[in-house]
C-alpha positions as CSV (number, residue, x, y, z in Angstrom):
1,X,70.3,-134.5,-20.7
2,X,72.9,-133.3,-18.5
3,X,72.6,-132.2,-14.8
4,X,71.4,-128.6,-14.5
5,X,75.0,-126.7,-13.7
6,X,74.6,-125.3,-9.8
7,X,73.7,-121.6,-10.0
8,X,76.7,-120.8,-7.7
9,X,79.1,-123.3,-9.5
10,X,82.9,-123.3,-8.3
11,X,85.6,-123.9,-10.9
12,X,87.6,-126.0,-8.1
13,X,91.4,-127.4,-8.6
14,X,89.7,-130.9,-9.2
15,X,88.7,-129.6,-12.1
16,X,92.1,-128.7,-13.5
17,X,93.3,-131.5,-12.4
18,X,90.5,-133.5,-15.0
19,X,91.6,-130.8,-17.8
20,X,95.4,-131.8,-17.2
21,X,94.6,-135.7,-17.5
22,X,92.5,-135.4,-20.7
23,X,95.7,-133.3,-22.2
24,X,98.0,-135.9,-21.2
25,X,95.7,-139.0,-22.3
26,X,98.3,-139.5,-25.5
27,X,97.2,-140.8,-28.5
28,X,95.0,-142.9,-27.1
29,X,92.8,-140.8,-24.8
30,X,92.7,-142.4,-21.2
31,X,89.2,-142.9,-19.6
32,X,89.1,-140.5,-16.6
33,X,87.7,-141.0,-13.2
34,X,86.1,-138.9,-10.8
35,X,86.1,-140.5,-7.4
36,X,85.6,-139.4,-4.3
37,X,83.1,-139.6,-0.8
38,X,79.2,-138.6,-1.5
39,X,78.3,-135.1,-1.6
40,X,82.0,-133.4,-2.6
41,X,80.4,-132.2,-5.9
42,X,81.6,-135.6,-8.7
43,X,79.0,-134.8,-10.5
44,X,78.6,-131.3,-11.1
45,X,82.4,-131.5,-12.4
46,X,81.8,-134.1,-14.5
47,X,78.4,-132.2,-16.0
48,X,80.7,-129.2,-16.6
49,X,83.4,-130.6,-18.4
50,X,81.3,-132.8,-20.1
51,X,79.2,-128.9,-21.2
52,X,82.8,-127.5,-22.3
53,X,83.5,-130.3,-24.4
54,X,80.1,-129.8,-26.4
55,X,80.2,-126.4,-26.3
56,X,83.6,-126.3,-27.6
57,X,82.5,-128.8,-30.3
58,X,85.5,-130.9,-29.1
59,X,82.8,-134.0,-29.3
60,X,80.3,-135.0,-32.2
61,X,78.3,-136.6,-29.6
62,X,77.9,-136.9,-25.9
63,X,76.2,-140.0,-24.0
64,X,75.4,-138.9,-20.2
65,X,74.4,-142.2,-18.4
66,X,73.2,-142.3,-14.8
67,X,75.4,-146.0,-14.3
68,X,73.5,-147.0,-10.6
69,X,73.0,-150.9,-11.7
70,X,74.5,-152.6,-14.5
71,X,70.9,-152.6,-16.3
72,X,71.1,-148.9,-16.4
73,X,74.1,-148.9,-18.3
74,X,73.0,-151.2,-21.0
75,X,69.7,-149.7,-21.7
76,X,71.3,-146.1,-21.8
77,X,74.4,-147.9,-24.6
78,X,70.9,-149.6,-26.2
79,X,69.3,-146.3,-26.5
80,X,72.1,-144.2,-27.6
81,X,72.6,-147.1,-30.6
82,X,68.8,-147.2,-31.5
83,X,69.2,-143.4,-31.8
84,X,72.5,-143.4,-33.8
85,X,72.5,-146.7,-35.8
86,X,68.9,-147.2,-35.9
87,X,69.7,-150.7,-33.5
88,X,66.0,-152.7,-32.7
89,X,65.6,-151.7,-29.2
90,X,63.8,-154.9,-28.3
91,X,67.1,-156.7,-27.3
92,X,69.2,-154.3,-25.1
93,X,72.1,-156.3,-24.6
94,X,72.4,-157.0,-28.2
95,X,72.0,-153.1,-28.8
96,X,74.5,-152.2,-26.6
97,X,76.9,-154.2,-27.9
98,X,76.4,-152.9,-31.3
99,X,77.1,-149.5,-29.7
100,X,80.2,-150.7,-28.2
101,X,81.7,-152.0,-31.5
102,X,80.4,-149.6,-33.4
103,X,82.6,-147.0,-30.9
104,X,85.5,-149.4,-31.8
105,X,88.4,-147.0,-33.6
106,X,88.4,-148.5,-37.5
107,X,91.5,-147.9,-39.9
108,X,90.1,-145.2,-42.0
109,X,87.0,-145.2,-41.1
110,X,84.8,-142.4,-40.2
111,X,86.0,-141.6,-36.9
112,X,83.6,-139.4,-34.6
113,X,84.6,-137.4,-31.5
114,X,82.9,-138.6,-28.3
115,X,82.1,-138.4,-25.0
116,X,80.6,-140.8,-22.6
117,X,79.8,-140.2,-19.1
118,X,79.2,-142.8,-16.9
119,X,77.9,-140.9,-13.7
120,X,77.9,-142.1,-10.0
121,X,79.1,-145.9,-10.8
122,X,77.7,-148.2,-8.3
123,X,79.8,-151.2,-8.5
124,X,83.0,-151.7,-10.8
125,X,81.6,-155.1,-11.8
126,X,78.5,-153.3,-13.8
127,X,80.9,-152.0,-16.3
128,X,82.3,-156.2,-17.6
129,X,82.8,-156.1,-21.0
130,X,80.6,-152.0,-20.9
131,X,83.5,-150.1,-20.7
132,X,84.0,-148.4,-23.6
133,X,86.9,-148.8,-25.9
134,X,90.1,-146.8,-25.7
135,X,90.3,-144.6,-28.5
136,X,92.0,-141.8,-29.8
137,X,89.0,-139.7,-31.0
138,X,86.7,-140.7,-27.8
139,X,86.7,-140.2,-24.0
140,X,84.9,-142.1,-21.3
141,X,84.5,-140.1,-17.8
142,X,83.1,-141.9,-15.1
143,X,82.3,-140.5,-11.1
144,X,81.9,-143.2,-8.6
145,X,82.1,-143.3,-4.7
146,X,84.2,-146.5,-4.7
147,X,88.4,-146.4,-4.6
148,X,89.1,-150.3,-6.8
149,X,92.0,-151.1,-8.7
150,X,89.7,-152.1,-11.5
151,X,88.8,-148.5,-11.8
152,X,92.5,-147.9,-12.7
153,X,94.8,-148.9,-15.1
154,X,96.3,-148.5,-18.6
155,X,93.5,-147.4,-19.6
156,X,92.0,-145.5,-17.0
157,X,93.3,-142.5,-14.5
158,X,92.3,-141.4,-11.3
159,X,91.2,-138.1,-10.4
160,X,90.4,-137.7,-6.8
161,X,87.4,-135.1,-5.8
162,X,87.7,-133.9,-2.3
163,X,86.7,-131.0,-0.2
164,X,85.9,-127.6,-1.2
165,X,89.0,-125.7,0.0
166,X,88.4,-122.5,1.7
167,X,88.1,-120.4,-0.4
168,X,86.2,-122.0,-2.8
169,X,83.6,-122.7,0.4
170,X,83.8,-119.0,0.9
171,X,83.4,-118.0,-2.4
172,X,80.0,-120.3,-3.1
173,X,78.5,-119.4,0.1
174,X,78.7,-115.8,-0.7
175,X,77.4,-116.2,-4.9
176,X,74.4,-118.3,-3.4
177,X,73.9,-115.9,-0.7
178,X,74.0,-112.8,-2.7
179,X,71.9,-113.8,-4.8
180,X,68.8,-114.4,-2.7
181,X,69.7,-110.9,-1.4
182,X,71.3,-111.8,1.3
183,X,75.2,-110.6,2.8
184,X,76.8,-112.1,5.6
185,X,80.2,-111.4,7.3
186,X,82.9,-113.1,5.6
187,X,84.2,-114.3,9.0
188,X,81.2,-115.9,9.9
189,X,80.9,-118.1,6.2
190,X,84.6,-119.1,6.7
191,X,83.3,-119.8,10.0
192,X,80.8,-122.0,9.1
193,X,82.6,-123.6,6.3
194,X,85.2,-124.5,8.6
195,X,82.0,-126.2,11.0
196,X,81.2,-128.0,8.1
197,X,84.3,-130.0,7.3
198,X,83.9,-127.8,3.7
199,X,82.3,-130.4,2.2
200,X,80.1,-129.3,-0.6
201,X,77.1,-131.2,-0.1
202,X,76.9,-129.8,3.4
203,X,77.8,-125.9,2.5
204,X,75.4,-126.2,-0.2
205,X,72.8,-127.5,2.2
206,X,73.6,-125.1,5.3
207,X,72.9,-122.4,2.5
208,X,69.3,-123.7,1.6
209,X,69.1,-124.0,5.4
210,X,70.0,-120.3,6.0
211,X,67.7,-118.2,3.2
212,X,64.8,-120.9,3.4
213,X,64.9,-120.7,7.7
214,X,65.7,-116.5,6.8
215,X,68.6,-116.9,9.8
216,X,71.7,-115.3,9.9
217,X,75.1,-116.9,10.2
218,X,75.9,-116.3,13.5
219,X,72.6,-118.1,14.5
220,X,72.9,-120.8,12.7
221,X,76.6,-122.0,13.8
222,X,75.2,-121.8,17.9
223,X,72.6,-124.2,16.5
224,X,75.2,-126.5,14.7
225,X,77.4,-126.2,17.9
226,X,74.4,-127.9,19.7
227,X,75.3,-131.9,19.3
228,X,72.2,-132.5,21.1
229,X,70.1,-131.4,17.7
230,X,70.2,-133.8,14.9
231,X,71.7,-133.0,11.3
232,X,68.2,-133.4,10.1
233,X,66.8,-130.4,12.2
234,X,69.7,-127.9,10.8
235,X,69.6,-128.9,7.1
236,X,66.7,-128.8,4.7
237,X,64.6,-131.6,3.8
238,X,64.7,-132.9,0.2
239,X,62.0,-129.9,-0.7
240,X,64.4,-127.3,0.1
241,X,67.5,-128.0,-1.3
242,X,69.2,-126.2,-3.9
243,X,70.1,-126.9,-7.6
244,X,68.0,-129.7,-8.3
245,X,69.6,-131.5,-5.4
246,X,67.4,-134.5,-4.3
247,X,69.2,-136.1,-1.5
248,X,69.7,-135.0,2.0
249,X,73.3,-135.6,3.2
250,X,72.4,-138.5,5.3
251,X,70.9,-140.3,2.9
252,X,73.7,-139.9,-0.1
253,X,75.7,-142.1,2.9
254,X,73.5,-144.5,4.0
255,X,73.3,-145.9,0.2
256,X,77.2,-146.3,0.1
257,X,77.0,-147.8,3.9
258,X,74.2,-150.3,2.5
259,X,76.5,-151.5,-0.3
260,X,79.7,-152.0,1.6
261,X,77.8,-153.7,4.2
262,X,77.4,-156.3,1.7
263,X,80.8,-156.9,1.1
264,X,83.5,-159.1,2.9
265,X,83.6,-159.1,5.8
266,X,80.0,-159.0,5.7
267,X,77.7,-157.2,8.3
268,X,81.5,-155.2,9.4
269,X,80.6,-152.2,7.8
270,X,77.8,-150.7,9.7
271,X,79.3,-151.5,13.2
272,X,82.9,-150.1,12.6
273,X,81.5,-147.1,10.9
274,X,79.4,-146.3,14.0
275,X,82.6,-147.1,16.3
276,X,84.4,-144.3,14.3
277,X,81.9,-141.8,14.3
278,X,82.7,-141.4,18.4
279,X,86.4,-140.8,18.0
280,X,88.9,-138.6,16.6
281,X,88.2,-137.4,12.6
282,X,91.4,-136.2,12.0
283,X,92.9,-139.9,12.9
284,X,92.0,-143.3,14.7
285,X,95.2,-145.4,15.3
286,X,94.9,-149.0,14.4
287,X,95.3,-150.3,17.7
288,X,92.5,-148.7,18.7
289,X,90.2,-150.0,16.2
290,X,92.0,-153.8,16.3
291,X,91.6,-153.8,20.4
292,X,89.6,-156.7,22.0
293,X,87.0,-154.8,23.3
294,X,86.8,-153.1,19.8
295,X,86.5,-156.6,18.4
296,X,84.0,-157.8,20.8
297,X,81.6,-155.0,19.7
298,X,82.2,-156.0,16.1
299,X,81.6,-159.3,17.0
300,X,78.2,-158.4,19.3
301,X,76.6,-156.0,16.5
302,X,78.0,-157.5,13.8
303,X,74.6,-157.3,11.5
304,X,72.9,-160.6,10.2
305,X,74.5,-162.8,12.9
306,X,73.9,-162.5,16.7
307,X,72.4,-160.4,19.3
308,X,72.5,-157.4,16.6
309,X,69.8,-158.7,15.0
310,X,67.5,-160.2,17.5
311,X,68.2,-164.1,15.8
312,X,69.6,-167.2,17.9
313,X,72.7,-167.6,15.1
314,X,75.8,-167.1,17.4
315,X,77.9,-164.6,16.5
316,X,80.8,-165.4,14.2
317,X,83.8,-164.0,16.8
318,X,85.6,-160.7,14.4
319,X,89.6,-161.0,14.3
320,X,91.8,-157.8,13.7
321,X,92.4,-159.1,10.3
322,X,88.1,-159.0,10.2
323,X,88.7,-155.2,11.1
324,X,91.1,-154.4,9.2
325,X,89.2,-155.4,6.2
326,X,86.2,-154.1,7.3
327,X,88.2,-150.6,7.2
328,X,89.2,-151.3,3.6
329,X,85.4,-151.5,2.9
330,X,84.8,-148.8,4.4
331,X,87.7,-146.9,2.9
332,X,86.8,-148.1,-1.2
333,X,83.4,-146.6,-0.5
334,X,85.1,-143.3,0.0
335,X,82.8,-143.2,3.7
336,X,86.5,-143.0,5.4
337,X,90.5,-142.9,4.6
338,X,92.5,-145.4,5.7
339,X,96.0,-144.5,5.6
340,X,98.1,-148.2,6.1
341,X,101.2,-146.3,6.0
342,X,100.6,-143.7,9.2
343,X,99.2,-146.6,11.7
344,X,98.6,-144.0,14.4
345,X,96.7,-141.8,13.0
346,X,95.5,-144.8,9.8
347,X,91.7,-144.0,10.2
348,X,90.0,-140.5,8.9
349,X,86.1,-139.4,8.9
350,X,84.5,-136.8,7.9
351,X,82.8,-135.1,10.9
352,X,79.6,-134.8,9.1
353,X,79.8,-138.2,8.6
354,X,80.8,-138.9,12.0
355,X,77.3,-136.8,12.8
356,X,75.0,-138.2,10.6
357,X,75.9,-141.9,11.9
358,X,75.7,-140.7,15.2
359,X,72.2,-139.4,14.9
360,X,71.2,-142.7,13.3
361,X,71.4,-144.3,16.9
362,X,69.2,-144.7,19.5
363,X,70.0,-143.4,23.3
364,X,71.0,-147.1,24.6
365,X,72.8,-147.4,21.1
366,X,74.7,-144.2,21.7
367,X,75.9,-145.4,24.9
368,X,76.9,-148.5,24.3
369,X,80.0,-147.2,21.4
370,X,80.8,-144.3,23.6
371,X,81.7,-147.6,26.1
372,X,83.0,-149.8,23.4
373,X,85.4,-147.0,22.1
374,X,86.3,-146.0,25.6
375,X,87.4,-149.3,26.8
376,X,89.1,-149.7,23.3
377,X,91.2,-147.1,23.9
378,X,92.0,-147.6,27.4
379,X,93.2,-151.2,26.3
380,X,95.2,-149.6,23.4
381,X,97.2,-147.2,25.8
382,X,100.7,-147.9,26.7
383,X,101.7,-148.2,30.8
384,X,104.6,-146.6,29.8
385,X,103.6,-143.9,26.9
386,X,107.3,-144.5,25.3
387,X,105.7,-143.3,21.9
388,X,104.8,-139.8,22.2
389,X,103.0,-139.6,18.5
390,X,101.0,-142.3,19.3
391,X,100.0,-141.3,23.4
392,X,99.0,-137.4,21.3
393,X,97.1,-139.8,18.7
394,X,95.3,-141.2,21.6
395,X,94.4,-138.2,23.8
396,X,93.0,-136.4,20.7
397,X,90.8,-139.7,20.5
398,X,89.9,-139.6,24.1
399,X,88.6,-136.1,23.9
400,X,87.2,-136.2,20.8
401,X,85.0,-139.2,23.1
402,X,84.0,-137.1,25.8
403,X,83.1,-134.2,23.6
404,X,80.5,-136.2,22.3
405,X,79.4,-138.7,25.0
406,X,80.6,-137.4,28.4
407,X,77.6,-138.5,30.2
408,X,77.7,-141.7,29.0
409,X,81.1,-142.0,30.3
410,X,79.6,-141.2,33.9
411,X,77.1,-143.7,34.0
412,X,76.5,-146.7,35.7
413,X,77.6,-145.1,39.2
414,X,81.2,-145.0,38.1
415,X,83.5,-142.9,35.5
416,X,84.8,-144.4,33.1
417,X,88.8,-144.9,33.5
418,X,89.3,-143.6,30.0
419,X,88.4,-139.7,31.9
420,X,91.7,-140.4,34.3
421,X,93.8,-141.9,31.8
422,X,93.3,-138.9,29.7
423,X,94.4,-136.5,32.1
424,X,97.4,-138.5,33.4
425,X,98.7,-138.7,29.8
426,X,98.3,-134.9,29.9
427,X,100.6,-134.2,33.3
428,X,103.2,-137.0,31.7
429,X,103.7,-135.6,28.4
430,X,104.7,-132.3,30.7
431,X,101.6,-130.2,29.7
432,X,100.9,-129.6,33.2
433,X,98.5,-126.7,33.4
434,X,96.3,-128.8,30.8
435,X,96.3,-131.7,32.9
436,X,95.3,-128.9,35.9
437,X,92.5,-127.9,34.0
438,X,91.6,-131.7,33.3
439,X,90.9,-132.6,36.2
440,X,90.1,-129.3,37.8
441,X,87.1,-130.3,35.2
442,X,86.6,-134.0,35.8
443,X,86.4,-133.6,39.9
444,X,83.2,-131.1,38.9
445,X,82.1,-133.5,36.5
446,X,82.2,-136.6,39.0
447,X,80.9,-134.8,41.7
448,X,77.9,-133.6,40.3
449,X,76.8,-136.6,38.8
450,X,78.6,-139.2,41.4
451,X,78.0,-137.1,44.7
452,X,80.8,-135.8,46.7
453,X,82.1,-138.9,48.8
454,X,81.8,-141.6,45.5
455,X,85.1,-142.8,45.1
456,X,85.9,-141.6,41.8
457,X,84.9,-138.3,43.3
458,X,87.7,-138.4,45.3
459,X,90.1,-140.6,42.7
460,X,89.2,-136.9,41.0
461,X,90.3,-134.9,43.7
462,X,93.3,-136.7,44.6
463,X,94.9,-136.2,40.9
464,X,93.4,-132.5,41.0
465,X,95.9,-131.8,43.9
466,X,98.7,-133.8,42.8
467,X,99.2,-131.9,39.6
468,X,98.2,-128.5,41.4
469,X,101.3,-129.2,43.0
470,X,103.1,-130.4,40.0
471,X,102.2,-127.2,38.5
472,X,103.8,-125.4,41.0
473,X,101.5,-124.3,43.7
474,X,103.0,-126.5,46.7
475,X,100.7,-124.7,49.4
476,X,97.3,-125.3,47.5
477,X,98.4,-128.4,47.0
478,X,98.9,-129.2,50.6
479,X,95.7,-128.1,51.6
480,X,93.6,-129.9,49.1
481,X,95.4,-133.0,50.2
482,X,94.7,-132.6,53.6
483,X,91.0,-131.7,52.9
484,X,91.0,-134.9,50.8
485,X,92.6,-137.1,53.8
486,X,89.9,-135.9,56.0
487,X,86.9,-136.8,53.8
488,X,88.6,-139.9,53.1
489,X,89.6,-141.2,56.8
490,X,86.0,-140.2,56.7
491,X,84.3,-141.9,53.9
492,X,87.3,-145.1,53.7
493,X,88.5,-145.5,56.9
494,X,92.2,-144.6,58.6
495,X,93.8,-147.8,57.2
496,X,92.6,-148.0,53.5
497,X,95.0,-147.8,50.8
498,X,94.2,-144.7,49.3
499,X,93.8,-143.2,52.4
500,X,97.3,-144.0,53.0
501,X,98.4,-142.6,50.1
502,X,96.8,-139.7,50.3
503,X,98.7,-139.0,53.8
């Protein structure tokens, strides 16, 4: 039984690219591989092609097999041989073996056409001695989350499955829209796409969300906008989803996050994936993630060995080369890319990822990474920012942080430094009026939570002035400086340094 086809489905360039593998699989026919993060639609491409083929009568037989565990896989080879060679299912290894020979190209023998789809492939390993044979009158298509080299080869070819592009996001919200009745402004789905990341899983979802919840588009991005509601308030639980869908997005992540977790370095995967989720999607420089204070948090919450789980094992201390191949994991689960060739920008997430592991934690949780990343990156930023790719690379870090955990940054009666190193970087890379507006924030910021003679209040101040200056208003300048000298002869006393300084 194949996958019910969605009711809105997209023919998406992923597809194409399938068609133009198959064509040029040569006289042997290569095995083809779907692979790509949860929820970009591996499936549903591989049910449709796989529905062509028959249709077509390209195949004389098709075997769709759901390949989660190894087990799976041989009792679905067992079953298709009982049904085709009349094999004693008693003994399903011994079955699916016959089934594998039996598929086994003969000279002059009766050669059939087929087609076996091995869908959403847990674990490489599952497949030893299961894969079936290369052969010029059969095809093996698999879909799997994980990025191995033992998924590619002579035999095999890679087809990567990634976001809906925007049209394509466009185009399915309106179908699935239209027909439950509803239009909507073709702004606002782009819109909302765009919010989305265009990943299919989510558009699909926000869709369910939008006819089941009878809201209109506009409403329902102000409620996404809202970080303080969790993904699981705005998207439909597994009884309202669409097209036979039974996972929420959440959860299709949290299985591939379980499974890397077990992998080298062990208990890495859960941590580091949290540490992303509070910095920039679009890219994480190395450094960043390879920092000391990066590692210590690895090293604290590292699960299975110290404080992270409550036990009295000491923590085994994480290296950058532990990081490093904790990002690999991440990255052959398809839950981020890392790029080893663009080191400043080497770590990508998907922002519903990013939001889904965020709502996982707890308040204390949440505070504790927005900390760990903020001292990572303060320890990862140049003195001297000599490297201009890398000081943009860490800015776009930095606010990605305080979009998503500013008060966090404030606690503790102090703010963190990571809020003045920010806007500093600003004023030095010469965008002055940004660096302005900075601090013109962060001196609000600090003295509403802090109170109006904290130190960092006036720290705040001081910088607000100097770049009001810098930005060409010399008198303003002069006059929020000598306010700021008063309150600080005031608060410091005539001789302290920053008094001084502030004469």
């Amino acid at each position: 039984m194949l996958p019910r086809q969605a009711d809105c489905f997209q023919s998406r360039a992923a597809a194409a690219q399938l068609e133009q593998a198959v064509a040029e699989g040569g006289t042997v026919v290569l095995g083809q591989v779907l692979a790509g993060m949860g929820g970009v639609g591996k499936t549903q491409l591989a049910a449709h092609h796989a529905r062509q083929a028959w249709d077509k009568g390209e195949v004389d037989f098709l075997v769709w097999v759901t390949a989660a565990s190894r087990t799976a896989v041989v009792f679905a080879y067992a079953q298709a041989a009982t049904d085709l060679l009349g094999t004693d299912l008693a003994d399903p290894e011994r079955a699916a073996s016959a089934f594998l020979a039996w598929l086994q190209p003969k000279p002059g023998g009766d050669q059939r056409r087929w087609l076996i789809v091995l869908d959403d492939l847990a674990d490489p390993a599952d497949l030893h001695n299961l894969w079936p044979p290369a052969s010029p009158r059969g095809r093996t298509l698999v879909t799997t989350r994980r990025r191995e080299a033992a998924l590619t080869g002579r035999n095999q070819r890679l087809v990567p499955v990634g976001l809906f592009t925007e049209d394509e996001a466009l185009a399915y919200l309106t179908a699935t829209l239209a027909s439950r009745g509803r239009t909507e402004p073709a702004h606002e789905l782009a819109a909302l796409a765009a919010d989305l990341g265009h990943l299919p899983l989510a558009v699909s979802q926000a869709a369910a969300y939008l006819i089941n919840e009878d809201l209109d588009c506009a409403a329902y991005r102000t409620l996404l906008a809202d970080h303080a509601l969790a993904l699981t308030e705005l998207l439909p639980d597994s009884s309202g989803l669409l097209d036979d869908q039974t996972a929420t997005a959440a959860a299709v992540w949290d299985l591939s996050l379980e499974r890397a977790a077990q992998l080298p370095p062990h208990g890495l995967a859960r941590p580091m994936l949290q540490l992303t989720a509070f910095l920039d999607s679009n890219g994480i420089p190395n450094t960043v993630l390879t920092s000391p204070p990066a590692l210590a948090y690895l090293t604290e919450h590292r699960t299975g060995t110290g404080t992270g789980t409550g036990t009295t094992e000491p923590a085994t201390t994480v290296t950058a080369r532990d990081a490093l191949r904790a990002l690999r994991t991440l990255h052959r689960f398809s839950l981020i890319d890392h790029n080893t060739t663009s080191p400043h920008q080497a770590v990508r997430v998907h922002q519903i990822i990013q939001r889904a592991v965020r709502d996982s934690l707890t308040q204390q949780q949440r505070e504790q990474l927005a900390h760990a990343a903020a001292d990572a990156l303060t320890r990862a930023w140049p003195d001297v920012e000599r490297d201009t790719a890398l000081a943009q690379a860490l800015r776009a870090n930095s606010n990605a942080l305080i979009r998503h955990s500013e008060d966090a940054l404030h606690q503790s009666d102090n703010a963190h430094p990571i809020l003045f190193r920010t806007g500093r970087s600003l004023g030095e890379a010469g965008q002055v009026l940004a660096a302005l507006h900075h601090f013109r924030n962060l001196t609000h910021a600090v003295r509403t939570r802090l109170g109006p003679d904290h130190p960092h209040t006036l720290t705040a101040r001081g910088n607000l002035a100097y770049w009001r200056g810098e930005a060409g208003d010399a008198a303003g300048a002069a006059t929020a400086f000598a306010e700021l000298l008063a309150d600080r002869q005031r608060v410091l006393g005539p001789d302290h340094p920053d008094t001084l300084t502030t004469r």
